[in-house]
Steps between C-alpha positions, in 0.01 A plus 500: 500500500735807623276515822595150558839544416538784736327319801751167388776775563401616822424152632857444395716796646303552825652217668843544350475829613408452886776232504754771354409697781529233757873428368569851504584499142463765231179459378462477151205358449288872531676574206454179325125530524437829411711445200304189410179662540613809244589175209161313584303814477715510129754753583714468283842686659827697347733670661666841392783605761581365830393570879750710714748247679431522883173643646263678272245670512279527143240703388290400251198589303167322614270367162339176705558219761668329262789725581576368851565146358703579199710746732546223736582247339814719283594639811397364789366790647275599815181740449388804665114443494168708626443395818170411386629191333563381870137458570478230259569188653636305243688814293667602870620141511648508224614832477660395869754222346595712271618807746272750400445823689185601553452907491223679621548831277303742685581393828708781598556371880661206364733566240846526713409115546441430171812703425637209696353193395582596152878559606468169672361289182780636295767408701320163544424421105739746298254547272160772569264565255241825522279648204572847557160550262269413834284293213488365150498661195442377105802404485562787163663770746592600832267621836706761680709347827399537831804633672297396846555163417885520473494617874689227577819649302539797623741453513649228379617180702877482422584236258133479372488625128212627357362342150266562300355268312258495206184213441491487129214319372538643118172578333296250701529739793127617450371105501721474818360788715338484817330873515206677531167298658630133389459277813888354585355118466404606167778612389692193637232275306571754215833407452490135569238475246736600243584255240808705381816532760596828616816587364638766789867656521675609834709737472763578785552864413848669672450580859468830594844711554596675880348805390191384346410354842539834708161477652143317383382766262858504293454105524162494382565756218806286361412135543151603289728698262726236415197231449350775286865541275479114514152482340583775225796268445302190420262680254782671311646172399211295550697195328749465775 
């Protein structure tokens, strides 16, 4: 039934989208379905804070590819993805109407240009996420960040602010997971299998001040720091 639900969504914002486009319109309708696909799978979404006003850049922690939906559809954001991902037909489609950058992380020759196209998509979405992780975790802590893959912001575009932001997915983080050996189709069968929803919280954390984004390490260092005071928040007063 969700499969269905999610191919009755895409057969329905496709063509709204391309005619968006044609009009020269914002395009909502990335957004819509993205967010649609996060409630069918049985996300089921709060919000805690509020994403900078103006452009943004977040960084977030990375516990499956259910993440990319739910952030989507709160925020409307872009993705920076593995350029990988682009050798999937159908995934680099997608991933295509939705603005994503594509990255190819240890291609040193072209990383002014993807310094670029990442300066580009910002300015053309206001809204970029990146997993400064590099992959998932279990969801029950933090992977260091890869300061490589905040290249991008170093420094800074003016008028971007930097946010962290923080996946919550409470104690059914381990059930959520996409890590170790699991195949990504099963964990997408996984979750639509469940009979439960997912009850996930996004929390817009404060963006980072002038002299926490010096240079990528600093930035690195801080935005995982203030997810990490964020988390130790949450299980002090797990009530709230």
């Amino acid at each position: 039934m969700r499969l269905t639900g999610m191919l009755l969504l895409l057969l329905a914002c496709v063509p709204l989208y391309y005619l968006w486009r044609v009009v020269r319109l914002p395009n909502p309708w990335p957004r819509v379905f993205l967010g649609g696909i996060a409630t069918v799978a049985g996300a089921r979404v709060s919000i805690s804070g509020t994403r900078a006003s103006g452009g943004a850049f977040l960084l977030s922690n990375h516990v499956s590819w259910l993440d990319i939906p739910i952030i989507a559809g709160a925020s409307g954001s872009a993705f920076v993805a593995h350029s990988g991902l682009a050798d999937v037909g159908l995934l680099k489609w997608l991933c295509e109407m939705n603005d994503t950058v594509f990255v190819a992380r240890h291609d040193r020759r072209s990383v002014h240009a993807q310094v670029e196209q990442v300066r580009a998509a910002l300015t053309d979405t206001g809204s970029l996420t990146v997993f400064p992780e590099g992959t998932t975790s279990d969801g029950t802590g933090l992977l260091p960040f890869k300061s490589s893959l905040l290249s991008a912001l170093d420094p800074p575009p003016e008028g971007i602010a930097i946010q962290p932001i923080w996946v919550d997915y409470g104690t059914d983080a381990p059930n959520i997971a996409w890590v170790g050996e699991e195949h990504g189709l099963d964990n997408f069968l996984k979750i639509l299998a469940r009979r439960k929803p997912v009850p996930v919280t996004l929390h817009f954390l404060p963006p980072l001040a002038e002299a926490e984004t010096a240079n990528r390490k600093i930035m690195a260092i801080a935005a995982r720091e203030r997810i990490l005071a964020a988390v130790a928040a949450q299980q002090g007063n797990p009530g709230r």
